[in-house]
N, C-alpha and C positions, 0 to 999 in steps of 0.2 A: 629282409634279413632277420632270422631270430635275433631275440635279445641277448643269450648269450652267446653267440655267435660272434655278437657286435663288440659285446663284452670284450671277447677274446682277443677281438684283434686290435680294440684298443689298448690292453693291456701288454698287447706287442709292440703296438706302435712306440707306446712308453718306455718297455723292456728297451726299443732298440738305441731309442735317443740316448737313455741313459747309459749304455752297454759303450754305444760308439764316440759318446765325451769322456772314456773310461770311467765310467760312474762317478764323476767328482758334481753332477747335479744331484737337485734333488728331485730323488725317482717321487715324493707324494705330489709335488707340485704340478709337474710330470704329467700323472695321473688323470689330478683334478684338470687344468688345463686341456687334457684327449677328451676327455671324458665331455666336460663344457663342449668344447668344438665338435666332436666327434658325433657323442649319443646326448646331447638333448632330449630329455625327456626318457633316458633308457629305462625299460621296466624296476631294473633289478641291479643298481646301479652299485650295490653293494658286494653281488656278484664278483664284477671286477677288484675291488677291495679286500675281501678274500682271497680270488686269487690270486693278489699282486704279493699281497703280505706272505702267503705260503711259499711263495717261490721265492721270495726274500729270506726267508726263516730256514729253509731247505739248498739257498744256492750252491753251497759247499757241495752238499753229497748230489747234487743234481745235478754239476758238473764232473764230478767225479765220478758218477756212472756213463755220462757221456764220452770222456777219457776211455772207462773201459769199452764199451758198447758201440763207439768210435773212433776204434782205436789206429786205425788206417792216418784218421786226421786230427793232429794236435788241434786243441780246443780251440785257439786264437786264433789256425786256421780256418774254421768253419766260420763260413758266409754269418755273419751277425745276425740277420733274417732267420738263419736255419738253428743256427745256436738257439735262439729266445722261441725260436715256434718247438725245440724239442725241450729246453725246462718247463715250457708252461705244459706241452703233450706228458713228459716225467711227471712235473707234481698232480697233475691231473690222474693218469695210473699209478701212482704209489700211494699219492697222502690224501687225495679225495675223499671224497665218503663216497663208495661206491652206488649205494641207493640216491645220490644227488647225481652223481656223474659215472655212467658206466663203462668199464675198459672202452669198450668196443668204441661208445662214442667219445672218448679221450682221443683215442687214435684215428678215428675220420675225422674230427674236428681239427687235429693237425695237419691231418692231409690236405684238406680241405682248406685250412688257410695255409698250405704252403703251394697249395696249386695256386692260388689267390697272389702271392706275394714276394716269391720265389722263383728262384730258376726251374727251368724245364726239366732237371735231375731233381732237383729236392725233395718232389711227394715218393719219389721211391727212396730216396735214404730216409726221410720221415720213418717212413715207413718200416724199413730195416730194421732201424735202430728201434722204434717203440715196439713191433710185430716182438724182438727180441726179448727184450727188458719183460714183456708182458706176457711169455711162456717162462722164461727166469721164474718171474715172482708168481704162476703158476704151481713151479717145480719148487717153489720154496727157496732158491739160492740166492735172492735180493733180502737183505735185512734190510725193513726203514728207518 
């Protein structure tokens, strides 16, 4: 498994622990804790740190495109799994540096952990929802 691959989905495992005790832990302990168990020895373990803290610093508007761009399903109804694989797929196509992380692979990298982690529907609404967001911010109608 790449390393940031591995990244990712510890960084899910985290999002989801902390998502599903309604965030009252603490998401760095969280973290260090996945990260220990999970990726010993990860390349790039910083990686994950990065993008744990962007998607912290961005949650507001990251669920707030989710609302819109999901808008079939109120936010606390979406599968907690599917909710945390599409902030981290969102901060990945918006706030990334694209020459670190390029649309295209934001969005198979969500797919890919949501085939991984997810119901048998979820890499297609993944998919919807960022496919969408990432002709938006093509056409310019996404502010970050």
């Amino acid at each position: 498994m790449a390393t940031r691959h591995l990244a990712r989905t510890i960084v899910l495992q985290s999002l989801y622990e902390w998502d599903f005790y309604d965030k009252k832990t603490d998401l760095t302990e969280i973290l260090e804790r996945n990260l220990n168990e999970f990726g010993p020895g990860i390349d790039e373990p910083e990686f994950a740190w990065k993008l744990l803290k962007g998607i912290i610093e961005h949650i507001n508007k990251l669920d707030e495109i989710i609302k819109t761009y999901a808008s079939e399903w109120p936010i606390d109804q979406i599968a907690i799994v599917d909710r945390n694989i599409l902030r981290i797929g969102l901060y990945e196509l918006i706030y990334a540096d694209k020459n670190e992380v390029p649309p295209k692979v934001a969005i198979n990298e969500s797919i890919e952990i949501a085939k991984n982690y997810s119901g048998q529907n979820s890499p297609r609404f993944i998919n919807g929802v960022l496919g969408t967001v990432y002709k938006d911010l093509e056409e310019g109608k996404i502010v970050k």
